[in-house]
N, C-alpha and C positions, 0 to 999 in steps of 0.2 A: 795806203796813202803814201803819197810821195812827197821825201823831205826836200825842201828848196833850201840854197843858203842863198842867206841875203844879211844886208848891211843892216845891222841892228838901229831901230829911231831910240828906243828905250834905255839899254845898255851901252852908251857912248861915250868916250872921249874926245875924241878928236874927229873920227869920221864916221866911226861904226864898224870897223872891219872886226877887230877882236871880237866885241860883242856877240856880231853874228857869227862869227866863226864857233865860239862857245857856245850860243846857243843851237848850231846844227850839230856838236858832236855833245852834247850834253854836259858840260863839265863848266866851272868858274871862269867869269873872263878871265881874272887874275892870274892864272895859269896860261893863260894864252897872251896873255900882255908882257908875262916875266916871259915864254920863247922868244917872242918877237926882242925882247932888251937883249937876251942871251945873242940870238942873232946878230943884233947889230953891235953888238962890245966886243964877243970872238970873232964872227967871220965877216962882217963891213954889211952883210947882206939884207939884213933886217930892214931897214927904209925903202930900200929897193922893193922889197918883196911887199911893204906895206903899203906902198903906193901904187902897183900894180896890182894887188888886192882890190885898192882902191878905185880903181877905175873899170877891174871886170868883174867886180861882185855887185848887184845891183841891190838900188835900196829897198827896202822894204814897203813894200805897197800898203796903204790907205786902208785901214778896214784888216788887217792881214793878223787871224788869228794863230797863233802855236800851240797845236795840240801836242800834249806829250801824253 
């Protein structure tokens, strides 16, 4: 089976990016929310990168189960 990432409906703050990012590599968002802070306080890049996450990770479909 072939993993997809997509933008989490269930694990959300703001848009769903972290979420799904955490849910296709398996780990906590929490851990993926504190990189993207890390990003954006040391190197400016962090908003940048979560907006364009934001717009080419699609969201999660309708019906859409995760099997792990």
């Amino acid at each position: 089976m072939v993993k997809k990432l997509y933008r989490s409906k269930t694990d959300r703050k703001i848009f769903g990016v972290c979420g799904g990012i955490a849910e296709y590599f398996g780990v906590d968002s929490v851990i993926i929310r504190l990189i993207f802070l890390f990003l954006t306080i040391c190197a400016g890049c962090g908003v940048l990168a979560y907006l364009i996450s934001w717009i080419v990770i699609p969201e999660q479909p309708a019906g859409y189960i995760d099997y792990k």
